[in-house]
C-alpha positions in Angstrom: -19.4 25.3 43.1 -16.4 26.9 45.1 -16.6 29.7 42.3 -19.3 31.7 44.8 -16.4 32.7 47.2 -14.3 34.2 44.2 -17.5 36.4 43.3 -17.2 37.6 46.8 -13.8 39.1 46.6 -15.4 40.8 43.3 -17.7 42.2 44.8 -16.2 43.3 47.5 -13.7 45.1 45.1 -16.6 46.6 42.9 -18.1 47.8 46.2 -14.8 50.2 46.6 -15.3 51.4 43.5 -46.0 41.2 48.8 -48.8 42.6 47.5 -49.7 42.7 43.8 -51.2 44.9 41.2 -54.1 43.4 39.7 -54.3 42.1 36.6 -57.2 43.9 33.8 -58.7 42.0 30.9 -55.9 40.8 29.2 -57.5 42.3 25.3 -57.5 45.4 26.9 -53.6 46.1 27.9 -52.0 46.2 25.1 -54.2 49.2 23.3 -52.5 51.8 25.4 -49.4 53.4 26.9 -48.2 55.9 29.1 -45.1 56.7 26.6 -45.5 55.7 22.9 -43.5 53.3 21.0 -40.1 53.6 20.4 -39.3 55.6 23.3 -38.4 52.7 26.0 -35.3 54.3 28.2 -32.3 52.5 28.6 -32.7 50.2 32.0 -33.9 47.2 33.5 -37.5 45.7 32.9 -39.7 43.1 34.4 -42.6 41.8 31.8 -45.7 40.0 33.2 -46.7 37.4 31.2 -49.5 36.4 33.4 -50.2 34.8 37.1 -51.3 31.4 38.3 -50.8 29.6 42.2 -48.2 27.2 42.5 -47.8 24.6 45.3 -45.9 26.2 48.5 -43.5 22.5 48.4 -42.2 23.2 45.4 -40.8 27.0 46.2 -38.7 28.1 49.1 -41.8 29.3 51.5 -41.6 28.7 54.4 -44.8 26.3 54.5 -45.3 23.3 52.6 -49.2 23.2 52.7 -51.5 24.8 49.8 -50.4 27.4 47.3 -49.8 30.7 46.5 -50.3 33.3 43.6 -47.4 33.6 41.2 -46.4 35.9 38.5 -45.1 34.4 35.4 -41.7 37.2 34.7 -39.0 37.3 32.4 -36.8 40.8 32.0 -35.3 43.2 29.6 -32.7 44.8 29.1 -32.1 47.8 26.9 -28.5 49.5 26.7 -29.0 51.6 23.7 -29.5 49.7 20.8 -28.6 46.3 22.5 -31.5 44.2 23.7 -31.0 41.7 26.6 -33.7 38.9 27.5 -33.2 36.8 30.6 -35.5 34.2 30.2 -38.5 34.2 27.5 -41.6 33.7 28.9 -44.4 30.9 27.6 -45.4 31.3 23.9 -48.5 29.1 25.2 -51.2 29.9 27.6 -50.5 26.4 28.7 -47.1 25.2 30.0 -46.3 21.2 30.9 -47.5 22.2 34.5 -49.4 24.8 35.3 -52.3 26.7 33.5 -51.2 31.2 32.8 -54.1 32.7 33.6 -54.7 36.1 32.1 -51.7 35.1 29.7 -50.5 37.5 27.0 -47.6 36.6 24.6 -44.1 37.8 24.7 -43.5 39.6 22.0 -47.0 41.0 22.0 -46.2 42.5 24.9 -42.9 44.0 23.6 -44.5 45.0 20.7 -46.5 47.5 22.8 -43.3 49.2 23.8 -42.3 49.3 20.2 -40.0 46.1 20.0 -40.1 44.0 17.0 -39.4 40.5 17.4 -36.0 40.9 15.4 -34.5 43.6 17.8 -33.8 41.3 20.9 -29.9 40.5 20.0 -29.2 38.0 22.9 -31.2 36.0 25.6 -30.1 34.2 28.5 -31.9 31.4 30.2 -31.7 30.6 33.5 -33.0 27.0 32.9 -35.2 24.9 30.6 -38.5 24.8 32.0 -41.1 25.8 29.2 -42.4 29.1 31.1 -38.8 30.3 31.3 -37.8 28.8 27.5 -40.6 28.1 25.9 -41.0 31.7 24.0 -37.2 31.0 22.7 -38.9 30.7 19.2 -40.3 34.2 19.0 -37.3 36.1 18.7 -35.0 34.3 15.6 -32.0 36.7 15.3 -31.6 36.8 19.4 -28.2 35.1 20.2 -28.7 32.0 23.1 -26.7 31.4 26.4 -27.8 28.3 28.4 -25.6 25.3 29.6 -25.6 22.2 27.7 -27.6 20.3 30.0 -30.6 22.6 29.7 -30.4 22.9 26.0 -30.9 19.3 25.4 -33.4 19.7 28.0 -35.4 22.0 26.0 -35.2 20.0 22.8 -36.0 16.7 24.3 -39.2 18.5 25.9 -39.8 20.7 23.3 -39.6 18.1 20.0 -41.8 20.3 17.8 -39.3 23.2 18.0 -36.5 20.5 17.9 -35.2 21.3 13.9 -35.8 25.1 14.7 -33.4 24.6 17.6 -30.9 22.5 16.3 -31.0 25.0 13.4 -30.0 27.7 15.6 -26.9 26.2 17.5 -25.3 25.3 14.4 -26.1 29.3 13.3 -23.3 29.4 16.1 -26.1 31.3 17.8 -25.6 29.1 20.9 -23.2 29.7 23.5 -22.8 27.2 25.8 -22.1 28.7 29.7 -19.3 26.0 31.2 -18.8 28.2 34.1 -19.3 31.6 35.4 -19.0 34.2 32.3 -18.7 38.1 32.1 -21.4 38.8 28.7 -20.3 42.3 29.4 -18.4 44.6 31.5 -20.1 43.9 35.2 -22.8 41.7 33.9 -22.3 38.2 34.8 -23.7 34.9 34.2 -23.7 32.7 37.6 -23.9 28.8 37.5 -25.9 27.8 40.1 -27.1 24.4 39.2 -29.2 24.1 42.0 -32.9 24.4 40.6 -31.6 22.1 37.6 -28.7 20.5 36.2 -27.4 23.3 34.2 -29.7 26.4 36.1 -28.1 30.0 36.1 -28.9 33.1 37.2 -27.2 36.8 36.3 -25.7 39.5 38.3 -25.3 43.1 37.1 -23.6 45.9 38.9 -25.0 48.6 36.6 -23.0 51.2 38.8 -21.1 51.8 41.9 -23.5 50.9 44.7 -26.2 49.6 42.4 -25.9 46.0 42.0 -28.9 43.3 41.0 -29.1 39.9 41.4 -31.3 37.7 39.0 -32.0 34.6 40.8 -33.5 32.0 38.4 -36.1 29.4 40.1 -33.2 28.8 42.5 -35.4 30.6 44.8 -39.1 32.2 44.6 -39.8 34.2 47.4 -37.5 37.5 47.6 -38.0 37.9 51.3 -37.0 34.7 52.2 -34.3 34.6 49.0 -32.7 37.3 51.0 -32.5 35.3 54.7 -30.9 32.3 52.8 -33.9 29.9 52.4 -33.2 27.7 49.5 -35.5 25.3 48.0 -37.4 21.7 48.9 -36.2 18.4 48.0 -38.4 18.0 45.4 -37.8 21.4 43.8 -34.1 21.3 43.7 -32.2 18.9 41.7 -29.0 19.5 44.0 -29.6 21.2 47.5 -26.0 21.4 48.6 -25.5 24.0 45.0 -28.7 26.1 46.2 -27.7 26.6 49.6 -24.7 27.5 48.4 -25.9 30.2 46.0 -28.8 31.4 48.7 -25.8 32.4 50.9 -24.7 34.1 48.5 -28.2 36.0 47.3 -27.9 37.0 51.7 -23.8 38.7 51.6 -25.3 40.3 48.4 -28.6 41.7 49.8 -26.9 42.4 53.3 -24.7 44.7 50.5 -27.3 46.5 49.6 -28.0 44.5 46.1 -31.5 44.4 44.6 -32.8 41.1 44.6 -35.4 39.7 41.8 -37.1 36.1 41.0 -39.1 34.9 38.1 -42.1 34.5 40.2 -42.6 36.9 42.7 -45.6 39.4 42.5 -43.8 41.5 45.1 -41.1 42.5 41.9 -43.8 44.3 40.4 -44.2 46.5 43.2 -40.8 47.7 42.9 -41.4 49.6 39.5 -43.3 51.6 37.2 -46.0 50.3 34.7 -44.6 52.3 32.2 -46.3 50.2 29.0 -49.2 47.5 29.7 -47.1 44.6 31.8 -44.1 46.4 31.2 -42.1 47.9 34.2 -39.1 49.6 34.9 -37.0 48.4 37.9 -34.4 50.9 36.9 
């Protein structure tokens, strides 16, 4: 987990070079548009899925009574023709957990924008947990990243899905993440394994000066993502690797780097609706 300082030196060489919208009747969103389909620009995207409230103990706020709301995110990335997930939403209105409220499904939402199902080329997961991974079967051609540990998480917890999966990795559309990987020029894969044994999260520096920083559950709350304040006990499966990565999410937002989490309402704020639960971050 010594692999954080390394990224440091990178990115000190690529430097040389919450309030939240409300959420309508979910039968409603996906009628309309402020652009019409097809004409999505190239950029990065935060989808809402839906919201719930989640018990403070099990994020990194900075009180450990009651809850708070939570948005259900998972992003896209378009670079042309090339279609990025990180993460996949829930396919179900349900997950193991929690109950989505307002919930919508993935590629319904996509499909508003004008992408099909087959389009998205590649997904990345930042863990297994079924709101992050549990849409994985919705998009069949997309190419997989996730560690080994969270794979076998997802079939032993997802055992209806298990042939589909299995089917998959030996499509050789699995790649298994050992360590820190470049999926393209400037657009990393972190390992983390803080939030679970084999969690990730992804860091992009789309351009000189313009760098952000996808955290994963290893933290919830931006604000305090950004001061360094990792998670609980009981939501971390090792706290020594989140601390370590929350220093890091602090030299890169003292750097000027935009900082998002799967969960935060506050991310919405930072964009554009441009298609129903569809924003543009950049």
């Amino acid at each position: 987990m010594k692999n954080f300082i390394l990224l440091f030196s990178v990115l000190l060489f690529y430097c040389g070079t919450s309030s939240s919208p409300k959420i309508k009747n979910p039968s409603q969103e996906i009628s309309g548009s402020k652009l019409p389909p097809g004409e999505l620009q190239d950029g990065l995207y935060a989808i809402l899925v839906g919201k719930s409230f989640y018990p403070n103990r099990l994020t990194n706020s900075d009180e450990q009574e009651g809850e708070s709301e939570i948005a259900f995110l998972f992003y896209l990335i378009k670079l042309e023709k090339r279609y990025i997930l990180i993460d996949t939403g829930t396919s179900s209105i349900s997950t193991p957990e929690i109950t989505v409220h307002n919930w919508i499904s993935p590629d319904k939402i996509l499909g508003s924008a004008g992408i099909k199902p087959g389009m998205i080329g590649e997904i990345i997961l930042t863990h297994f947990h079924s709101d992050h991974s549990g849409g994985i079967g919705l998009f069949p051609n997309a190419k997989v990243y996730t560690t080994p540990e969270d794979w076998d998480s997802i079939k032993k917890t997802n055992r209806s899905a298990n042939n589909k999966l299995t089917t998959k990795e030996r499509s050789g559309k699995v790649q298994f993440v050992g360590s820190s990987l470049e999926v393209f020029k400037n657009f990393r894969i972190l390992l983390t394994r803080g939030h679970t044994q084999g969690s990730i999260a992804v860091e992009w520096l789309k351009s000189p000066g313009k760098r952000f920083l996808i955290t994963g559950d290893e933290c919830y709350w931006i604000e305090f993502c950004k001061q360094g304040q990792g998670l609980s006990s009981e939501g971390a499966f090792s706290l020594s690797n989140n601390k370590e990565f929350l220093d890091y999410v602090s030299v890169l937002s003292s750097s000027g780097a935009k900082i998002f989490t799967m969960h935060d309402p506050a991310v919405l704020s930072f964009g554009e609706e441009i298609f129903p639960r569809i924003y543009k971050l950049d």
